[in-house]
C-alpha positions, 0 to 999 in steps of 0.5 A, a space after each residue: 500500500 506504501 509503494 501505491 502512495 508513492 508512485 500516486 505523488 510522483 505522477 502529481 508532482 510530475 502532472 504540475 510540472 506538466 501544467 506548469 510548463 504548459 502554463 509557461 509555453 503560453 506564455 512565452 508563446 503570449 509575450 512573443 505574439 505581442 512582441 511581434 505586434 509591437 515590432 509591427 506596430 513600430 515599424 508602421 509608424 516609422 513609415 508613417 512618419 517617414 511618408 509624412 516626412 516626405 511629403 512635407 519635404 514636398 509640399 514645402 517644394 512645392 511652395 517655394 516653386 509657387 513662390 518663385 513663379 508668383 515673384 516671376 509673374 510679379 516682376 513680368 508684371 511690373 515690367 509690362 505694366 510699364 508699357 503704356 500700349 501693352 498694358 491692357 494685353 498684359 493685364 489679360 495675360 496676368 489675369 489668366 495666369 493668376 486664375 490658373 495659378 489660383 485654381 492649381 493652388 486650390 487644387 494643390 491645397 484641397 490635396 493638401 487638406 486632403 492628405 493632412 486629414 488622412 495623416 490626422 487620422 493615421 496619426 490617431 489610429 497610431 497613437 490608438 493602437 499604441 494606446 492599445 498596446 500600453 494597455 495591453 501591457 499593463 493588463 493581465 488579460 488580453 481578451 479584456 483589453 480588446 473589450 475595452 478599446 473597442 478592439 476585436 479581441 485577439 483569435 485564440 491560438 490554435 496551439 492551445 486547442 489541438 493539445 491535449 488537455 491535463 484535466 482527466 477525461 470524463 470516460 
């Protein structure tokens, strides 16, 4: 009967340091997950704020040739005008050039608005998502982070399905 309760403690003992295993496969198997969320997570923000960059370096382009052009029209102007009988055709020309320089500049900046807003709401999305990502961290469950921003929660791994269980089956 003595070698009975030994051999019954040595399975539990060795059953615990199954379940204990296990509970920190999940979990390195957690931590990676969210590791790679974050490395993502970080890497779409740099290019983020690369394109941003980019972008600002081109606009600012854009408006130093605006200015240019403005300060060329300005100064053709000048010089025309000066001109007793070529005034009035040179007013027509400036006129017409002013309304194309006008309506490319609307269009130039309803494109700019146009892409600050969309650079707005990348901006909140990624601010969001590391909002979401430094409450994960500072949360013990992963399902309720998602609950709480609004987020759908993470698909649970199918790792975790296909083991075997340690709980006795029910036979």
């Amino acid at each position: 009967m003595a070698a009975n309760n030994t051999s019954t403690g040595k399975q539990s003992a060795g059953g615990a340091l199954a379940r204990e295993l296990d509970q920190l496969k999940r979990k390195v198997k957690e931590l990676t997950l969210r590791l790679e969320h974050e490395v993502k997570t970080r890497k779409l923000d740099a290019r983020l704020a690369e394109k941003a960059k980019k972008l600002g370096e081109k606009l600012s382009k854009e408006t130093k040739i605006l200015r240019e052009q403005g300060r060329n029209l300005a100064s053709e102007l000048k010089s025309t005008l000066s001109d007793a009988s070529k005034r009035d055709h040179a007013i027509k020309e400036a006129h017409t050039k002013i309304a194309e320089l006008k309506d490319d500049l609307g269009r130039k900046t309803a494109d700019f608005k146009r892409k600050s807003g969309e650079l707005k709401k990348l901006a909140k999305e990624s601010a969001h998502r590391a909002a979401t990502i430094i409450r994960g961290n500072a949360k013990p469950s992963a399902t309720s982070v998602g609950a709480e921003s609004g987020a759908p929660a993470a698909p649970p791994e199918p790792d975790l399905e296909s083991r075997p269980s340690n709980k006795p089956n029910p036979t």
